[in-house]
N, C-alpha and C positions, 0 to 999 in steps of 0.2 A: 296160788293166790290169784294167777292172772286168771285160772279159768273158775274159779269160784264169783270172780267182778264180773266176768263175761255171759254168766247165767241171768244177769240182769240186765241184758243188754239192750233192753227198750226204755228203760230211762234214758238213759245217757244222750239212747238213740233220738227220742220224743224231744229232750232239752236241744239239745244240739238243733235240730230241725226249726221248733219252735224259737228260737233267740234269733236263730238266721232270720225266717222269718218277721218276725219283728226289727231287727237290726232294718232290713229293707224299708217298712213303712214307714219306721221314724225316717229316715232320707226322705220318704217320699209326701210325710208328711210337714217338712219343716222344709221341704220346697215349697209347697201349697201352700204355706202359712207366713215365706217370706216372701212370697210373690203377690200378695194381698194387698190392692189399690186402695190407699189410704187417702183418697182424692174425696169419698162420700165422706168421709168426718170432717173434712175445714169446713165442708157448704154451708154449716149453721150459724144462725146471727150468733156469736155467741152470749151469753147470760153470766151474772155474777157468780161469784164462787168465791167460796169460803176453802181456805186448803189448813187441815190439821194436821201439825207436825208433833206428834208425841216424842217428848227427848228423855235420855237420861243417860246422863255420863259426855264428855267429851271422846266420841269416836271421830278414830282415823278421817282426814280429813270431813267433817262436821262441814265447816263452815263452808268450805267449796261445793259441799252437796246440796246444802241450805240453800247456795248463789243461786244455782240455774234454777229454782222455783222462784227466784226475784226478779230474770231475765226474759220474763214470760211477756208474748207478744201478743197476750190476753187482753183486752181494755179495762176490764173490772175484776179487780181478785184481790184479796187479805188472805194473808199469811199469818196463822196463829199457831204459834210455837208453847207446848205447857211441859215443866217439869212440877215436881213433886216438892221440890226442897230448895231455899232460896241460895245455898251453898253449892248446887250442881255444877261442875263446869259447864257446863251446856249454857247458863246463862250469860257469860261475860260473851260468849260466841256468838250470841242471839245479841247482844248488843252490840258486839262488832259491827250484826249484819244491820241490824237499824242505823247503823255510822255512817254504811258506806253506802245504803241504798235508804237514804231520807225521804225518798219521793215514793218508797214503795209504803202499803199500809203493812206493818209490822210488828203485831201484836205479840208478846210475854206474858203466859200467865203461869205463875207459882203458888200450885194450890195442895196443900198435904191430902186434903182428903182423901181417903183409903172406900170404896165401894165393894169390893170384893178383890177374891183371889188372886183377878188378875188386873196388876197393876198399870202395866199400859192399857185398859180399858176403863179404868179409874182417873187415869186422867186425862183420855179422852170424853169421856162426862164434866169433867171439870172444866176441857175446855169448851166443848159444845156450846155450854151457856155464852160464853161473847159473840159465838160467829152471826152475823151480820145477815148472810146469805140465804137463800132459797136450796141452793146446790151447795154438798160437799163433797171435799176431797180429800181424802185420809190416805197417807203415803209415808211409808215406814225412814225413819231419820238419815238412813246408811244409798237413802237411793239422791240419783242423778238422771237430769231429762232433761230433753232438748226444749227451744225458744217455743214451740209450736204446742207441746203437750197438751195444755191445760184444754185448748180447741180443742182438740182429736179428743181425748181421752172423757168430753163431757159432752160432745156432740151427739154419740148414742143416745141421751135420756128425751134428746126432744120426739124420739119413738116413744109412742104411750106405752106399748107392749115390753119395753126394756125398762128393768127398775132397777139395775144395778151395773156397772160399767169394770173390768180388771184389768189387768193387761200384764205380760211376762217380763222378764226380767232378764240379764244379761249379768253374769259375773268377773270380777276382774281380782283374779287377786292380788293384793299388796303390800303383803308381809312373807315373803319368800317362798319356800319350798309347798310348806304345807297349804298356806293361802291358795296356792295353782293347784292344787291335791281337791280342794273346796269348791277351788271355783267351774272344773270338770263336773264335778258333782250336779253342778247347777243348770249349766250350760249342757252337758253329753248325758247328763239322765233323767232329772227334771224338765228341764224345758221337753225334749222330743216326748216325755211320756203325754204330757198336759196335752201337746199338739195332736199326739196320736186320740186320745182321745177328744179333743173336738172335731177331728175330723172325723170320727163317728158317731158325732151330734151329741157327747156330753157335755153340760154346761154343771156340772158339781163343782164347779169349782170356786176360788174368791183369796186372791193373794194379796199382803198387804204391802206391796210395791207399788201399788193402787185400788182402791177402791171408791168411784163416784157414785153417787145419788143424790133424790133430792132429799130434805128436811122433810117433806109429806110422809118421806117413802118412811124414812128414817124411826116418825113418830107411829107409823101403824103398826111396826114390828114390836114396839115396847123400848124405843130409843138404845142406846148404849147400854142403858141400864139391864136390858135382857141379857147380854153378853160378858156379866160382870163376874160371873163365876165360870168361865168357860176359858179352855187352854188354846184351841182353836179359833181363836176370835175371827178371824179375816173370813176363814171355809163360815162361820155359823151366820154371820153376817150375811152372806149374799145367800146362804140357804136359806135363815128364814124371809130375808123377800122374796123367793122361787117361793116359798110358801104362800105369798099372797096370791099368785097365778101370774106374774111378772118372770119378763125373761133374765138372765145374766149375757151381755155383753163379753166375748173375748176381744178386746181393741187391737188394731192393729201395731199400735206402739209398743214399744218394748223400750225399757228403762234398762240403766245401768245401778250396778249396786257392787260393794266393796266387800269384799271377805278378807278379812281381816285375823284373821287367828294363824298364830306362826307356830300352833306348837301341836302335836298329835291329838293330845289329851281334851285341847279346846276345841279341836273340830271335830273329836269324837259325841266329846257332849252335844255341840251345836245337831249335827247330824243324824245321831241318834236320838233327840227331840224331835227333830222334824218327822223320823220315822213312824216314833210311836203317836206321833201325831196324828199321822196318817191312819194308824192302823185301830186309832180313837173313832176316827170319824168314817172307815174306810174297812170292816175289817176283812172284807172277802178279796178287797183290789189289791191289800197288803201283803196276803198270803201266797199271791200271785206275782209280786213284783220281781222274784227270782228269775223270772223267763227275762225280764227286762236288762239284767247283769251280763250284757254281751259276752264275756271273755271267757270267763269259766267253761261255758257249755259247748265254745268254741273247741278249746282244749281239747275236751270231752270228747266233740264229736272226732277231731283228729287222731284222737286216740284211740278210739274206737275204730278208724279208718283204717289206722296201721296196724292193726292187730286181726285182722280181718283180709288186710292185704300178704298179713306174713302168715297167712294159713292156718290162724285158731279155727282149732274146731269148735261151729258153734250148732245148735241145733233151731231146725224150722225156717223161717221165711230172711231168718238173717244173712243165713248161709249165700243168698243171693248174690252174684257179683252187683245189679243193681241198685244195694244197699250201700254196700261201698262205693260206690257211684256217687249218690246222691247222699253220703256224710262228708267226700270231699267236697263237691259242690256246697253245699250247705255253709260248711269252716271255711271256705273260700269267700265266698259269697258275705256272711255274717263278718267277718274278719274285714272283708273291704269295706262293707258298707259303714264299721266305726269309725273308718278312717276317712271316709268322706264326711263321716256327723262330724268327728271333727276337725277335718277345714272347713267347714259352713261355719262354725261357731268360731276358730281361730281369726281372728278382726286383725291379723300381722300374720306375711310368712313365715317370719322369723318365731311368731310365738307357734305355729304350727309345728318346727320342725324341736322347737324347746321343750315342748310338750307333749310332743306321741309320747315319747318314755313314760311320760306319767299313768298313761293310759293303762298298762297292766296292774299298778299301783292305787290307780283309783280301781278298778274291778273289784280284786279282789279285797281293798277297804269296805267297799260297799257289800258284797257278800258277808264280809262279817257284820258290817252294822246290821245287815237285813235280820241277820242271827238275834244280834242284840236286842233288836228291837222289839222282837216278837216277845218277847220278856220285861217284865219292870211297869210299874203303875205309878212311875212320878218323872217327872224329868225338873231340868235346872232351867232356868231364864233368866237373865239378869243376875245371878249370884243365889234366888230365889228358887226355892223346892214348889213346885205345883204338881197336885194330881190330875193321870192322865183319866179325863172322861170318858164315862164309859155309855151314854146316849143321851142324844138329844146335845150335847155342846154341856152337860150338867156336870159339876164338881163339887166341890162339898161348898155346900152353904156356909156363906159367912156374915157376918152381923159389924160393920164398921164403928170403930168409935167417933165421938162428935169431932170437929175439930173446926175453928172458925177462923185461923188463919188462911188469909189471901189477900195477895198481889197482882195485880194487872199492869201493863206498863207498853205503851207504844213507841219509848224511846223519844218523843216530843216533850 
């Protein structure tokens, strides 16, 4: 058996090399990218802003995530919060928050209309029509930011050449085991892939932990409304204003956001949505992502080291003791540098040494989602089956029924 695996021994050998590899740049890229002087974004006067909060359901801490967009050291900004249904919990939440922060402007709207597929972009149309502002900020319900955001995070658009502003994200999870299973996911493979690639000048990107632009930008793309059958709203967003000849902004801020799922089965759905997400809008970078699953190939190459060290006979350039050389270097090398992504991203010692264990745990979860996800044309959202697009941000067309209840309410 051993020398039948061993006849393919430039797989293993190419993964192994290639993840080390990679393992290195994300370290070197998510230095570069936290070391980023955030001093160019306060300089601007700042401008009004309108910030759309699309809700539904009361999640895990709601209303403390909602607070810090109230605690903004913004001078001019409304907060407009929409659900769908005037029985949501998300609403008595929403009036908590107008209770306790009277002074801030904090808009409620409750409007059923249905526009297509995808239902948080249905009722981001619905709330559109209130916001007041020139600029908007669309910021997915489960995040958290600091007093200064609003500044940094909208500073970029007074560049003419920049027509859309994102920014990354930080996980924290806080429903036990599996939540810290999610929140690796976020923080040790997500975030370093995004950084690797802006630090080789990709801007494909558009996450809705944030998205700013102006209302101009907004209406030339074909508003909301373009986005209303699409699974990927956030990525089609900031693609098609790169379609106008406008740039995407990566901001230097990074948010916090809550993972919240305590049980295998909910972070498999959450995750392998995002997968096929990716692999809707993405399908060559997706095919690819296996080099990015540090551990596996690590294995691999160690494996490959000792079997090479104990004297398989192998044939051709393998046979080289330098080979074996540089697969330990490599699993040496690859294997430390995860360990360094994750203290950069462990924000506590203590959560650092709680959490290496998880690290072979999330590998090789992620390895199988990759599997998974390469497969299936629908994923869950919300409780909701949507299909996954197959170009351009398109999914099946839908035809909304009328409906003419709506409520507005600023808690005054």
């Amino acid at each position: 058996m051993q020398d039948a695996l061993l006849h393919i021994y430039w797989l293993p050998t190419a993964l192994a090399l290639g993840a080390a590899v990679y393992a290195v740049i994300a370290v070197v890229a998510s230095i570069v990218s936290m070391s980023r002087v955030a001093a160019a974004e306060r300089r601007v006067a700042p401008t009004p802003v309108s910030v759309l909060k699309p809700l539904c359901g009361a999640e895990p801490r709601l209303f403390e995530n909602l607070a810090t967009f109230c605690e903004q050291t913004h001078p001019c900004f409304e907060l407009i919060c929409g659900v769908s249904r005037a029985d949501d919990p998300a609403v008595a939440i929403v009036h908590r928050l107008q209770t306790v922060y009277p002074e801030r402007q904090i808009s409620l709207v409750i409007d059923p209309r249905v526009h297509g597929t995808n239902l948080k972009v249905s009722n981001l149309i619905n709330m559109a029509e209130w916001a007041r502002h020139d600029v908007l900020v669309i910021a997915d319900s489960d995040i958290a930011v600091e007093a200064d955001y609003l500044e940094r995070v909208c500073a970029p658009l007074d560049d003419p050449q920049v027509g859309i502003v994102t920014c990354l994200y930080r996980a924290k999870g806080i429903a036990g085991f599996w939540s810290r299973v999610g929140a690796q996911f976020i923080n040790e493979w997500f975030v370093p892939s995004v950084r690797v690639a802006h630090m080789f000048g990709s801007t494909r990107f558009g996450f809705g932990a944030t998205l700013a632009l102006k209302r101009a930008t907004l209406a030339r793309i074909g508003g909301f409304e373009r986005l209303r059958n699409t699974l990927a709203d956030d990525y089609w967003l900031a693609g098609h204003v790169r379609e106008l000849g406008l740039n995407t902004a990566l901001s230097s801020v990074v948010v916090e956001t809550d993972v919240t799922e305590c049980t295998l089965p909910a972070l498999w759905d959450r995750e392998t949505r995002w997968l096929r997400t990716i692999r809707s809008v993405n399908r060559a970078g997706f095919t690819f992502l296996f080099v990015t699953i540090t551990l596996p190939w690590m294995l691999c190459g160690a494996w490959l080291a000792f079997a090479l060290r104990g004297g398989a006979h192998l044939p051709g350039a393998l046979a080289h003791p330098a080979v074996s050389i540089a697969l330990i270097v490599a699993t040496v090398t690859g294997i430390s540098a995860r360990i360094v992504l994750h203290a950069m991203m462990s924000a506590e010692r203590s959560m650092f040494w709680r959490d290496l264990a998880l690290t072979p745990v999330r590998d090789a979860l992620m390895f199988a989602q990759w599997l998974a996800g390469s497969f299936g044309s629908t994923v869950v959202w919300r409780g909701v089956r949507m299909p996954v697009e197959e170009k351009d941000g398109a999914a099946a067309v839908f035809r909304p029924e009328p409906v003419k209840a709506l409520e507005v309410s600023d808690g005054r």
